[in-house]
N, CA, C and O of each residue as an XYZ file, in Angstrom:
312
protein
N      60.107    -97.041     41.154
C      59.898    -97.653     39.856
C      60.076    -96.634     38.731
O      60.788    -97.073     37.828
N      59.738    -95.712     38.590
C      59.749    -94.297     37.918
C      61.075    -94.003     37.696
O      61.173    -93.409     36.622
N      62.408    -94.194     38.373
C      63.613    -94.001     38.237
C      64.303    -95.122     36.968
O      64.876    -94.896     35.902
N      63.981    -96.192     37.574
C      64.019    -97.446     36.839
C      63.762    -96.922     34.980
O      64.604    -96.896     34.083
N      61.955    -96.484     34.919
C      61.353    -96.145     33.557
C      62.874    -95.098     32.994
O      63.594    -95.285     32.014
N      62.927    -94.321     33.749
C      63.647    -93.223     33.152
C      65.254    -93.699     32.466
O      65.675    -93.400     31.349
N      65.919    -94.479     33.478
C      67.424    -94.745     33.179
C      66.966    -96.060     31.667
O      67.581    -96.256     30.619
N      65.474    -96.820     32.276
C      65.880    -97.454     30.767
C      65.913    -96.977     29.248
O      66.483    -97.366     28.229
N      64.833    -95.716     29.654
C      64.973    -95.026     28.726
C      65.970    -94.279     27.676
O      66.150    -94.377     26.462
N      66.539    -93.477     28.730
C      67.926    -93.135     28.314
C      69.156    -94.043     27.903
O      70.133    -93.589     27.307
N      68.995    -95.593     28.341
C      69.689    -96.494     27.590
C      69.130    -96.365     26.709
O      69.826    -95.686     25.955
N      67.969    -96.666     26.130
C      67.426    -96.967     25.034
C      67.802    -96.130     23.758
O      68.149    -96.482     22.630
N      67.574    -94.667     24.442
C      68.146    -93.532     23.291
C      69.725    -93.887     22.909
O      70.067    -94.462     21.875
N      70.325    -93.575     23.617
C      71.513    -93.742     23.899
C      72.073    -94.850     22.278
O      72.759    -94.428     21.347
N      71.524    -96.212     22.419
C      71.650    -97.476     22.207
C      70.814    -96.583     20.599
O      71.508    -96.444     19.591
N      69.893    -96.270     20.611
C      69.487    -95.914     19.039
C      70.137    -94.846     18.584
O      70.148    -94.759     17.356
N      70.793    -93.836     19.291
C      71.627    -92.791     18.552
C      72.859    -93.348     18.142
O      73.242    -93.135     16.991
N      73.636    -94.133     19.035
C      74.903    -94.738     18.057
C      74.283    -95.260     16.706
O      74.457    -94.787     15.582
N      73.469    -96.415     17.097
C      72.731    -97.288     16.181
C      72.970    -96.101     14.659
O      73.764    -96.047     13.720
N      72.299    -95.648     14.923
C      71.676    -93.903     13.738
C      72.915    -94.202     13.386
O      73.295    -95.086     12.619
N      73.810    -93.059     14.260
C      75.535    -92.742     13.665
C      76.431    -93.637     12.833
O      77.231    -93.366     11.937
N      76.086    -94.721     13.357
C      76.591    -95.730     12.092
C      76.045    -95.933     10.840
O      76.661    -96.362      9.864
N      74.876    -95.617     10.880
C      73.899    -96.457      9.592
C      73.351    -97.150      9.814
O      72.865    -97.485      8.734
N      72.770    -98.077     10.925
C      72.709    -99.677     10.776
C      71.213    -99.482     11.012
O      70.810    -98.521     11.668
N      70.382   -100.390     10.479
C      68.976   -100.232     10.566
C      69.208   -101.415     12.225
O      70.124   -102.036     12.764
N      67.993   -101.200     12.412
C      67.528   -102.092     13.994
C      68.012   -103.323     13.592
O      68.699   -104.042     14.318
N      67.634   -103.629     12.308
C      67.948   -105.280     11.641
C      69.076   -105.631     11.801
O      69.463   -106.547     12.526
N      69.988   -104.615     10.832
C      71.365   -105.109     11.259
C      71.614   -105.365     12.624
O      71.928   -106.473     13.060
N      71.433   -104.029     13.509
C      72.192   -104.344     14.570
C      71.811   -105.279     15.445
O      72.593   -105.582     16.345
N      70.539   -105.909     15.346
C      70.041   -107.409     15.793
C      70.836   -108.125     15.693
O      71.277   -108.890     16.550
N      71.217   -107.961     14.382
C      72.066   -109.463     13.851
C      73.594   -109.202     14.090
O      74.251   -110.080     14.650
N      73.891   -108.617     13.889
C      75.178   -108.008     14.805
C      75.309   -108.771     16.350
O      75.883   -109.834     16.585
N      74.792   -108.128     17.045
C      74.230   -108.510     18.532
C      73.478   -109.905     18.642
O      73.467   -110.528     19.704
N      73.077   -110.198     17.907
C      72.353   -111.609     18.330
C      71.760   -111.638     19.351
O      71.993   -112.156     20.443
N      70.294   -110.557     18.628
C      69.355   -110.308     19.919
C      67.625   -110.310     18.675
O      67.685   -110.219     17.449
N      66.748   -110.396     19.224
C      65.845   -110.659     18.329
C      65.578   -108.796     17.714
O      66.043   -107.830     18.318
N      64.897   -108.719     16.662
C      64.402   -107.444     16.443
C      63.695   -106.402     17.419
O      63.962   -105.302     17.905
N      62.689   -107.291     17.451
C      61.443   -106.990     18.447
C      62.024   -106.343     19.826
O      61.691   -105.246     20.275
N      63.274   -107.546     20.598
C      63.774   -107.277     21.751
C      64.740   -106.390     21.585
O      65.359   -106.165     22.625
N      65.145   -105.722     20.521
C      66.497   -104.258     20.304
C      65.447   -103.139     20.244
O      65.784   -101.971     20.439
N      64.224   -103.472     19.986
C      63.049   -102.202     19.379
C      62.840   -101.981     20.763
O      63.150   -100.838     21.099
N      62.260   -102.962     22.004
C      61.774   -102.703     23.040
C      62.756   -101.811     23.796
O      62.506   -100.707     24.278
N      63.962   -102.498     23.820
C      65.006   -102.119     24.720
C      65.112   -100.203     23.993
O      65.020    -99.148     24.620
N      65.359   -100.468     22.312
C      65.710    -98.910     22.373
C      64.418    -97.492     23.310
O      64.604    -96.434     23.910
N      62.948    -98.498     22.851
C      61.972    -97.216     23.592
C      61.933    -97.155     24.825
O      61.142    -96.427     25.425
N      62.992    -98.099     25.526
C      62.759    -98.044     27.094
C      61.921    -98.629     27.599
O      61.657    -98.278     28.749
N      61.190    -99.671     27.052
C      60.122   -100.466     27.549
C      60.727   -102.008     27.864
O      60.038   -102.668     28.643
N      61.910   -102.631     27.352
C      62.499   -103.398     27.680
C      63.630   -103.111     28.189
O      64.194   -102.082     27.818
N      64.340   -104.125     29.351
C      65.699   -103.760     29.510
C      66.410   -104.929     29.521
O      65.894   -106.042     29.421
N      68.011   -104.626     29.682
C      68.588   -106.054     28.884
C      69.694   -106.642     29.922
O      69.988   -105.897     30.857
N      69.986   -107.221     29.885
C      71.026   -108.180     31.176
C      72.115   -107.271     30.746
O      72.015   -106.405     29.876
N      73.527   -107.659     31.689
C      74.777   -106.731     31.262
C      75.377   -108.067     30.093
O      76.406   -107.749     29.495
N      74.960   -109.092     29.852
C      75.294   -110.256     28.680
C      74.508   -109.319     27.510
O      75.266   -108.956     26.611
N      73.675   -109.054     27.436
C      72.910   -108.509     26.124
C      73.583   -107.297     26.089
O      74.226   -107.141     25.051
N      73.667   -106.008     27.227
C      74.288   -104.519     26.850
C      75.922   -104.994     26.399
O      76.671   -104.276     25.737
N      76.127   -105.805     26.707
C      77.872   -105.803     26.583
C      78.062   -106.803     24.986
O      79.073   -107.082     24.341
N      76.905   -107.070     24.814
C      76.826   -108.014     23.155
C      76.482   -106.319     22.103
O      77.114   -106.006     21.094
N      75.100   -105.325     22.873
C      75.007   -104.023     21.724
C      76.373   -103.150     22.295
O      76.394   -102.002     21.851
N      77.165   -103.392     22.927
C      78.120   -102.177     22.965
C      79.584   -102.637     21.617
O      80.305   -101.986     20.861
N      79.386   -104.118     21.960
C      80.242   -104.627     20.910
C      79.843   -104.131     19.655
O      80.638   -103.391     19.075
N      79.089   -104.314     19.284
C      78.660   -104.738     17.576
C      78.215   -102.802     17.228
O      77.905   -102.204     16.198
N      78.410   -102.345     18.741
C      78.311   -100.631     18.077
C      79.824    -99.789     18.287
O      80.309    -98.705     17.963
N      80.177   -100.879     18.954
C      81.836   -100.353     18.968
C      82.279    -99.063     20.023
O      83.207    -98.268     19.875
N      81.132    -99.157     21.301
C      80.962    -97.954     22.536
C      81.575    -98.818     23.691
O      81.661   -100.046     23.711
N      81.940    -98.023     24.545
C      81.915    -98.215     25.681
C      80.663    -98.722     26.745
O      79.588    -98.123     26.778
N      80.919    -99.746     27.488
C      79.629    -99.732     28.252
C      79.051    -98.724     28.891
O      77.836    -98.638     29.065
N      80.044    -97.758     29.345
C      79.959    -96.261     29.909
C      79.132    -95.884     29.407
O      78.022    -95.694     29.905
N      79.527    -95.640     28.077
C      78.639    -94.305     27.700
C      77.039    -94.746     27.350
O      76.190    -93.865     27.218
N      76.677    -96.270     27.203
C      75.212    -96.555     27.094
C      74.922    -96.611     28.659
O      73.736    -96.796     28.931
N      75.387    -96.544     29.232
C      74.936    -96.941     30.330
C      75.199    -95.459     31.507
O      74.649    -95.476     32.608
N      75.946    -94.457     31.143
C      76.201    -93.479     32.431
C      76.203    -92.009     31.157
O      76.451    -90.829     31.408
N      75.898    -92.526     30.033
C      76.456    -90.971     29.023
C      77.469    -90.464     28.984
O      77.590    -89.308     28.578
N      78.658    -91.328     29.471
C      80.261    -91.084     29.292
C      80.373    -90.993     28.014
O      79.721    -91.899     27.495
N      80.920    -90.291     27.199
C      81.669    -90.098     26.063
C      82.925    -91.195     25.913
O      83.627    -91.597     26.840
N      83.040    -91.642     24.240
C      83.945    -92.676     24.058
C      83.452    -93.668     23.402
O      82.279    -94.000     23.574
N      84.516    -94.503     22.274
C      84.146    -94.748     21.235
C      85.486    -95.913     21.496
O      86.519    -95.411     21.940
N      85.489    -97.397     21.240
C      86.458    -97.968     21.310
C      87.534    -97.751     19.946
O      86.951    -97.136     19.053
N      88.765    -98.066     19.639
C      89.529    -97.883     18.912
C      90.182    -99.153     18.473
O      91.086    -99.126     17.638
C-alpha cells in the first residue's frame, strides 16, 4: 500500500508543477479538465487518484505527455 501512497504522490507533484509552469490556478485547470476543484486539489497532494479517463483529460488541458505525469519522462506535446 505504501508504494501505491508514494507513485500517487509523485503524480500529484508532477500534475501541480506543469499546472505552476503554465500559470493556471487549480481553478482553471479544473475547468480545463472538467474535473471538480476539490478532486484536482486531492489528486495534486496525492491523497486522491484518478482513472486513466481523468489523467488523460489533465494531460490534455496541460499539453504533457501521459509519460511524463505518470513515469517522469520528459516531453511536452507540440
Amino acid at each position: 500500500m505504501e508504494k501505491k501512497k508514494t507513485v500517487d504522490v509523485e503524480i500529484g507533484q508532477r500534475i501541480r508543477r506543469s499546472r505552476e509552469a503554465l500559470g493556471y490556478s487549480r481553478e482553471t485547470l479544473s475547468d480545463k479538465a472538467e474535473l471538480s476543484n476539490s478532486f484536482l486539489s486531492a489528486i495534486e497532494l496525492g491523497t486522491g487518484s484518478c482513472t486513466a479517463e481523468y489523467l488523460q483529460r489533465l494531460c490534455r488541458a496541460l499539453g504533457v505527455l501521459r509519460d511524463y505525469i505518470r513515469f517522469g519522462w520528459n516531453g511536452r506535446v507540440t
